[in-house]
C-alpha positions in Angstrom: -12.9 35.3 -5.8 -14.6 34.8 -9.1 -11.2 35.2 -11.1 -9.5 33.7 -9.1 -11.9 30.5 -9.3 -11.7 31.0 -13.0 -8.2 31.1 -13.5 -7.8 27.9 -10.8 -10.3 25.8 -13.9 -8.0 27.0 -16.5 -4.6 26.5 -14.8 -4.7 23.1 -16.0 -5.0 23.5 -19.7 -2.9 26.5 -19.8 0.3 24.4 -17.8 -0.6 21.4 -20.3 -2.2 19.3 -17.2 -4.9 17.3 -17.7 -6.9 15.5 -15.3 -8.6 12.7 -16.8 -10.3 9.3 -15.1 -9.9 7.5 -17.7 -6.2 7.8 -18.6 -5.9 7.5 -14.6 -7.2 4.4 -14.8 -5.0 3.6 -17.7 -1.6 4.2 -15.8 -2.7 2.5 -12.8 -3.1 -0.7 -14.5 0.0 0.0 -16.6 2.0 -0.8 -13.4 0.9 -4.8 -14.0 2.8 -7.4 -15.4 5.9 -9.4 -14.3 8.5 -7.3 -12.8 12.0 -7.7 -11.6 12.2 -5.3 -8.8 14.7 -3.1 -7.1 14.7 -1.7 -3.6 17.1 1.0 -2.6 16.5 3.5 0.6 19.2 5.6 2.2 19.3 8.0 5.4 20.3 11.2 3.9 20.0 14.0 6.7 19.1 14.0 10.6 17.4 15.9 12.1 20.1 16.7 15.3 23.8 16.7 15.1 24.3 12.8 17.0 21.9 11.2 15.0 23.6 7.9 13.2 22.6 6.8 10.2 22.3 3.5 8.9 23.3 1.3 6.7 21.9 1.6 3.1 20.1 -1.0 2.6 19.1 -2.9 -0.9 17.3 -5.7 -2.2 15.5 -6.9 -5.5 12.8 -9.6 -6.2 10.5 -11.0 -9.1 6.8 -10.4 -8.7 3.6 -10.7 -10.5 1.4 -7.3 -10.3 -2.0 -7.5 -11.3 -5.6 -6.6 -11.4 -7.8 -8.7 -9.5 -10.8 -7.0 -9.5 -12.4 -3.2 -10.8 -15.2 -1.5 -10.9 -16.0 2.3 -12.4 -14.4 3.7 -9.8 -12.4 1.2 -8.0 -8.9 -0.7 -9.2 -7.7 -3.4 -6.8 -4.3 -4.7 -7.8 -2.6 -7.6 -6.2 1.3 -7.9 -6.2 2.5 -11.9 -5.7 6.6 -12.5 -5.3 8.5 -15.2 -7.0 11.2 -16.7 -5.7 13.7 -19.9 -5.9 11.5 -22.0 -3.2 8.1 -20.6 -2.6 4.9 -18.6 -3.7 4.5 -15.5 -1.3 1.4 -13.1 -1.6 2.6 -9.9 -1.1 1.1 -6.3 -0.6 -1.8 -5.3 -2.3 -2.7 -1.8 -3.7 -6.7 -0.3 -4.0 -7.1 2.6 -6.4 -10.7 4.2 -5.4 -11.9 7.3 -7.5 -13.0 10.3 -5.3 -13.0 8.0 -2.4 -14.9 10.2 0.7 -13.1 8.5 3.3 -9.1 7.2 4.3 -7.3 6.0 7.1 -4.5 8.1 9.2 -1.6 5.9 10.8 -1.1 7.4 14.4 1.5 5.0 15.3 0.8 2.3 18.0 -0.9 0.3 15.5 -3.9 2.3 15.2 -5.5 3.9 12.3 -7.8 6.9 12.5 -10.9 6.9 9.5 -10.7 10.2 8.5 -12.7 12.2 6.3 -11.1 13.2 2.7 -10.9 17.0 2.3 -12.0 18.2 -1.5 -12.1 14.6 -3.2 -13.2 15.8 -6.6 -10.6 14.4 -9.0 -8.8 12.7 -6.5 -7.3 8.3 -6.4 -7.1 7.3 -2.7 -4.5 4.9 -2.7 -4.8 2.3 -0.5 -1.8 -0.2 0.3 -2.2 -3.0 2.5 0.4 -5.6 4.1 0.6 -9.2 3.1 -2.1 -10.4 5.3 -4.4 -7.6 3.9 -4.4 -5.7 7.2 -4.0 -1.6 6.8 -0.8 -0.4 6.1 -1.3 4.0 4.7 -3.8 5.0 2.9 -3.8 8.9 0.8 -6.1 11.1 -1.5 -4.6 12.8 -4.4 -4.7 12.8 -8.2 -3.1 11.6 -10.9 -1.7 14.1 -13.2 -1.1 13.6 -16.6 1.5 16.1 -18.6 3.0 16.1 -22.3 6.3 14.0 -21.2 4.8 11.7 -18.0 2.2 10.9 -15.9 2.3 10.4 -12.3 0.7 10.4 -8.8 1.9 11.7 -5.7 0.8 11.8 -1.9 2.2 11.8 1.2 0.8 9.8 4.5 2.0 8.2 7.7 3.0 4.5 7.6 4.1 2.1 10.2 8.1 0.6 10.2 8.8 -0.5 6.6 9.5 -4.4 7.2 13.4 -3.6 6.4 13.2 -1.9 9.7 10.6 -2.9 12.1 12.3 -5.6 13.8 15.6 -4.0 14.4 14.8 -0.2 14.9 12.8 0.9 17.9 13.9 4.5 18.0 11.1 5.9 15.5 7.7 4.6 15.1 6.0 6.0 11.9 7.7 6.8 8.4 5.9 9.6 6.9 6.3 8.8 3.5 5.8 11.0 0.6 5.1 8.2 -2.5 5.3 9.2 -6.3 4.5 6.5 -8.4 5.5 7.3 -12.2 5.6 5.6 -14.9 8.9 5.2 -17.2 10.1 3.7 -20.6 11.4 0.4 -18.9 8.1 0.2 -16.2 7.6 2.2 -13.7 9.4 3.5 -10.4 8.3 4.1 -6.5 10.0 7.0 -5.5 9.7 8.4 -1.9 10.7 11.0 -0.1 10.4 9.8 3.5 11.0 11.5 7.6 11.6 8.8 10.5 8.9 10.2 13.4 8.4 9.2 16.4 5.1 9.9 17.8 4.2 10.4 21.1 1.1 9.2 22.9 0.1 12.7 23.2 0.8 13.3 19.4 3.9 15.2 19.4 6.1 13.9 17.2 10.0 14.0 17.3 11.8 14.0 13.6 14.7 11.8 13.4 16.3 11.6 10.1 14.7 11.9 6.3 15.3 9.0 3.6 15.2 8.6 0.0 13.7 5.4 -1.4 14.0 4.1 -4.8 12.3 1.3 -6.5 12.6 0.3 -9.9 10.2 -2.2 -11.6 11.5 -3.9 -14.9 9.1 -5.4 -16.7 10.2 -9.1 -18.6 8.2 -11.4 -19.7 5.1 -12.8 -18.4 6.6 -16.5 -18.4 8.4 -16.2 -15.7 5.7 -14.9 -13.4 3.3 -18.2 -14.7 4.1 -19.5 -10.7 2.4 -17.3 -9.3 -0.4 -17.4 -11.6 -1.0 -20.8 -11.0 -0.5 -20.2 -7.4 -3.1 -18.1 -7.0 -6.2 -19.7 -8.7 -6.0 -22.5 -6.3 -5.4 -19.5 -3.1 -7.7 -16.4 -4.7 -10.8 -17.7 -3.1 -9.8 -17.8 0.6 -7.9 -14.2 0.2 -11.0 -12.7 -1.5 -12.6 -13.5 1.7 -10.0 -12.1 3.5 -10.5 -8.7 1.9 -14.6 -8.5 2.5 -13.7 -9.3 6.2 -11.2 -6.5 6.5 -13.2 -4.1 4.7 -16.3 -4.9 6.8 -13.8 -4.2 9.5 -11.8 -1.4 8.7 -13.9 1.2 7.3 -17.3 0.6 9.6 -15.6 2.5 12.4 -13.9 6.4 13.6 -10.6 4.1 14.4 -9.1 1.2 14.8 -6.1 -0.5 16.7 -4.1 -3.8 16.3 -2.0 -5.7 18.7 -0.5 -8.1 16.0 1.1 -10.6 17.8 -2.0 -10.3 20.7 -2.2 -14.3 20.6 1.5 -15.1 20.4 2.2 -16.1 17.1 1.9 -12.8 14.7 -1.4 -12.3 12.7 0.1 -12.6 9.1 1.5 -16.0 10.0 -2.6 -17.0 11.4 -3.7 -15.9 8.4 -1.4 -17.6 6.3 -1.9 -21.2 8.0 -5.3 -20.3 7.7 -4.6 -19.7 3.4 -3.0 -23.2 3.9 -5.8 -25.0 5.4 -8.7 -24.2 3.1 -7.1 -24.0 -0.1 -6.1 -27.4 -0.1 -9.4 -28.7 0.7 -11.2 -30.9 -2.3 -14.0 -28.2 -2.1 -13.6 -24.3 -0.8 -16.0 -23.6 1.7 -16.6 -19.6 2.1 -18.9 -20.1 4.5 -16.7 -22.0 7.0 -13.5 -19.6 6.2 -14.9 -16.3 6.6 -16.2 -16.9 10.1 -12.7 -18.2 10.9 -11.2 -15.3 9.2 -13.8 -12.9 10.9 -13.0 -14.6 14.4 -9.1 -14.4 14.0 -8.6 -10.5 12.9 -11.2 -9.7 15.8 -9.1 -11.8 18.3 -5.6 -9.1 17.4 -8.2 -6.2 18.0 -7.5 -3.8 20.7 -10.5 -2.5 22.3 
C-alpha cells in the first residue's frame, strides 16, 4: 500500500502533470474577454436500433465573459450576450477550490446536495442558468501538461435550452464537459448521453452527442454594451446570487416547479432586473425580500 501511495505522489511529475492552484486559477480567468461563439451538437449513436436522431443543430453569438468577483479559493465568472437589439445576461460559471459540497441533477427539477468524495486538489464547477437558478454542478481538477491545460468532469444536467421545449422523450443530459484552452481562446467540448430517468431512478439511455463550442476571442470594443449594461443591472443580480446561495446549499435537496405561478421564473426575475435597476436609487433592502419571496414561491415542498 505504501508503494503504491508513493508511486500515486510521483505519477504526476514523472507523466509531466502538474497540479497547481495557482496556474488553475490562471486558466480559469483566461476563458474572459469578448468572444464570438460557436455552438455545434450532433446525435451520433443510439442506444436501440429505432431510435431517430435529430437534426444537428448550430448557432453562434457574441458575449462578454468575465470575472465578477474572487476570493482565494473561489472565481465567479459572469458570461453577458450581445446581440443586434438587446442586452441579455446569460449563464454564469463559479470555480470553488476543494469545494466540500455539489449538487446532483436527478431530473424532475430537483437537485440532491451531495457530498464531494476526495476534494483535495479538486475545482467544483458550478454553472447556473440565466436567472441564476442551479443548472450541474462537478468536482475535478484542472491539469496542467507541457502542450495544454484543461479540466474535465462529467455530471447530470437538465434539457439543454436547444431541446427542452421540443423534446420530451429524455429528461437529463449527462454531460461529460472539458473545457481547454487553445491558441485562438478556448473550446467546450462535451461528450454527452440523452437519459431518461425514472421516478424510481432507473434510467433508460437514449442516444449519445457530441458538442462543440468554440470561443474566438476579438476585441474588447465590441463587448463595451454589455459593460455598460451591467453597472447599471450588477447590483440587483448580486442580490440575486446571495438569495440563491442562501437557498441552494442550506439543504440535503431541493426541487423547482419553474413555471409554478404561470409565467416561468427566469421571466419574474427578469421583470424584477427591470424594475429596480431603473430606479433613481437601488434599494437592496427592498429587492432581496422580493427576490427571496419569488424563488421561494417556484419551490416544491
Amino acid at each position: 500500500m505504501k508503494v503504491f501511495l508513493l508511486l500515486a505522489l510521483a505519477l504526476p511529475a514523472f507523466a509531466g502533470i502538474t497540479i497547481d492552484k495557482n496556474k488553475d486559477i490562471q486558466e480559469i480567468k483566461k476563458m474572459t474577454g469578448c468572444y464570438e461563439i460557436k455552438f455545434q451538437s450532433a446525435e451520433t449513436f443510439a442506444y436501440n436500433s429505432d431510435y431517430d436522431f435529430y437534426d444537428r443543430y448550430a448557432s453562434g453569438a457574441l458575449e462578454w465573459i468575465f470575472v465578477d468577483s474572487e476570493d482565494k479559493d473561489s472565481v465567479n465568472i459572469q458570461h453577458i450576450l450581445v446581440t443586434p437589439h438587446a442586452i441579455v445576461k446569460h449563464w454564469r460559471q463559479q470555480w470553488d477550490w476543494e469545494a466540500s459540497n455539489a449538487l446532483d441533477y436527478r431530473g424532475f427539477s430537483n437537485w440532491n446536495n451531495r457530498t464531494v468524495k476526495n476534494p483535495q486538489g479538486n475545482w467544483v464547477q458550478r454553472v447556473y442558468q440565466v436567472d441564476d437558478s442551479p443548472r450541474y454542478e462537478c468536482s475535478a481538477p484542472w491539469i496542467h501538461t507541457d502542450k495544454k491545460s484543461f479540466w474535465e468532469c462529467t455530471a447530470n444536467a437538465p434539457l439543454p435550452r436547444r431541446e427542452f421545449s421540443i423534446r420530451s422523450d429524455y429528461n437529463v443530459l449527462r454531460r461529460t464537459n472539458r473545457h481547454e484552452q487553445t491558441s485562438y481562446g478556448h473550446v467546450h467540448d462535451q461528450d454527452n448521453v440523452k437519459v431518461n430517468m425514472l421516478e424510481n431512478g432507473m434510467e433508460l439511455k437514449l442516444a449519445m452527442e457530441k458538442s462543440y463550442n468554440t470561443y474566438v476571442k476579438v476585441d474588447d470594443k465590441r463587448c463595451q454594451p454589455a459593460r455598460d449594461w451591467w453597472k447599471e443591472h450588477k447590483l440587483f443580480w448580486r442580490d440575486v446570487v446571495k438569495v440563491w446561495d442562501a437557498t441552494l446549499y442550506s439543504r440535503p435537496s431541493i426541487r423547482f416547479d419553474f413555471k409554478k405561478t404561470g409565467a416561468p421564473m427566469w421571466s419574474r426575475l427578469f421583470a424584477l432586473d427591470d424594475k429596480f435597476s431603473t430606479m433613481p436609487g437601488y434599494n437592496s433592502e427592498l429587492a432581496t425580500q422580493e427576490i427571496k419571496d419569488l424563488i421561494e414561491s417556484h419551490i416544491v415542498e
